[in-house]
C-alpha positions in Angstrom: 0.0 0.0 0.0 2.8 2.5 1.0 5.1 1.2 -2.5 2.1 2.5 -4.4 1.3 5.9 -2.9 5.6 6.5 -3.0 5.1 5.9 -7.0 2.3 7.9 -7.1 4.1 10.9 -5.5 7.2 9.9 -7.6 4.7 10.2 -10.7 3.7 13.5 -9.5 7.0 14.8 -8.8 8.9 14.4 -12.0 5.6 15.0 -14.2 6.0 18.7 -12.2 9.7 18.4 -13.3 9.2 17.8 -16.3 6.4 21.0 -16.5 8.8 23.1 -14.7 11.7 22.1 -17.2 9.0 23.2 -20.2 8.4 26.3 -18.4 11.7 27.7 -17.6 13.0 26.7 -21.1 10.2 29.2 -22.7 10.9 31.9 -20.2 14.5 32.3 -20.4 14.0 32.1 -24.7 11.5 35.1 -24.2 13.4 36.9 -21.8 16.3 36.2 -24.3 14.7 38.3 -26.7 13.0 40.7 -24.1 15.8 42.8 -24.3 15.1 44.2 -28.0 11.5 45.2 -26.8 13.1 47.8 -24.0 14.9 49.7 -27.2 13.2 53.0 -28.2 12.1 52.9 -31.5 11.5 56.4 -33.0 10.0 54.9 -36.3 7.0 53.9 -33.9 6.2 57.3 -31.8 3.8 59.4 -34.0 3.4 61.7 -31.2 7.3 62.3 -30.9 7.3 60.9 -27.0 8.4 57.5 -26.0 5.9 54.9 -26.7 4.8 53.2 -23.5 5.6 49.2 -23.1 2.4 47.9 -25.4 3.5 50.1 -27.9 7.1 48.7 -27.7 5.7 45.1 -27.4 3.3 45.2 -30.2 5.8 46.7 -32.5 8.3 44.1 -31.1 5.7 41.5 -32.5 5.2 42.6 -35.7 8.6 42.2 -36.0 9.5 38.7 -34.9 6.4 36.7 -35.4 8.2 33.9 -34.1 8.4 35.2 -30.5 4.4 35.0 -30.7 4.9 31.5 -31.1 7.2 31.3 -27.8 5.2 32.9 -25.8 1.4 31.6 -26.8 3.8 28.1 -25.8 4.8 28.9 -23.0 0.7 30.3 -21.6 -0.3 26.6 -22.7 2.4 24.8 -21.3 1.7 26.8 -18.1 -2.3 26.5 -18.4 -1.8 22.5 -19.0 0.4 22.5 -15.9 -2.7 24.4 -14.1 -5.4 21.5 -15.0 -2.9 18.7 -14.1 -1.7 19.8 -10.9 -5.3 21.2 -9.8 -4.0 24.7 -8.8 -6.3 25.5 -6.3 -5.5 29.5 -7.3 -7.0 29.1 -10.3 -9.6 26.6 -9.9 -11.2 28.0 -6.4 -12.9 31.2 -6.0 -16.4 32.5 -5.5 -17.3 33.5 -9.0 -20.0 32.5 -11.0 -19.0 34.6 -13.8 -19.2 31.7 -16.9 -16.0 33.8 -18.1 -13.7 33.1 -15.7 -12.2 29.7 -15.2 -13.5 30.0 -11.3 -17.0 30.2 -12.5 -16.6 27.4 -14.8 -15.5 25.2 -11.6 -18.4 26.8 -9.6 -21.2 25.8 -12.3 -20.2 23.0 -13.7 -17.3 21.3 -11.3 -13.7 20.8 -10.3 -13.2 18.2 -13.2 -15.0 19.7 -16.1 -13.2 22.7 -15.7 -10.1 21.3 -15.6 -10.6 19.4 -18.7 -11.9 22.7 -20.5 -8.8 24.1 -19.0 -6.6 21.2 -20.1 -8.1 21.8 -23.9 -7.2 25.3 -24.1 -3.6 24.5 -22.9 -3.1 21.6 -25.5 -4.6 24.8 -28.2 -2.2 27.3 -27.1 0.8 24.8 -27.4 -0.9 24.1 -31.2 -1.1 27.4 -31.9 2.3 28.5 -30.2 4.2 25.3 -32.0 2.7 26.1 -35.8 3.2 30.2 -35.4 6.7 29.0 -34.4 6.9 26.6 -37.7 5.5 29.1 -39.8 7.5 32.1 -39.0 
């Protein structure tokens, strides 16, 4: 009885290395290129001041597509990891606002919202991976 709850926790413990691996790896490749978002870009201020951080990012974007790619990766990878560990900061709350994941678990329960949750992930990491093929 105690062998199998020790391999369950061993289960559990290198599927969240494995997450946490997948995370920091898209992180520090964003961050990476972070950097060239901070530069001022005078090409993309029509009002001659310093365009503010959204400005800078969206600009940034347009630029390297691919980056788009990284980072929609990186919100599925961590969105997955949310439905398979059963966050209990996303999932719990006193919502019943059907737009908010909280709401979802409210309404409908724990387990259907984290397989709605799960599906969104696994579409993100789509979308992330063929942005990143096609750019």
């Amino acid at each position: 009885m105690t062998e199998d709850i020790n391999k369950k926790i061993r289960r559990k413990q290198i599927t969240a290395l494995i997450f946490s691996v997948l995370i920091i790896a898209v992180v520090i490749i964003f961050i990476s290129n972070f950097t060239t978002i901070t530069g001022h870009n005078p090409a993309v201020s029509t009002t001659g001041k310093q365009p503010d951080i959204f400005e800078k990012l969206g600009t940034f974007l347009k630029e390297n597509p691919r980056n788009l790619g990284w980072f929609a990766l990186g919100v599925g990878v961590f969105i997955l990891a949310a439905s398979v560990f059963n966050w209990n900061w996303i999932f719990k709350g006193n919502s019943y606002n059907l737009q908010k994941i909280e709401g979802i678990s409210n309404m409908f329960g724990r387990g259907i919202a984290r397989i709605y949750f799960g599906i969104g992930g696994i579409v993100c990491i789509i979308l992330g991976v063929i942005i990143i093929l096609i750019s």
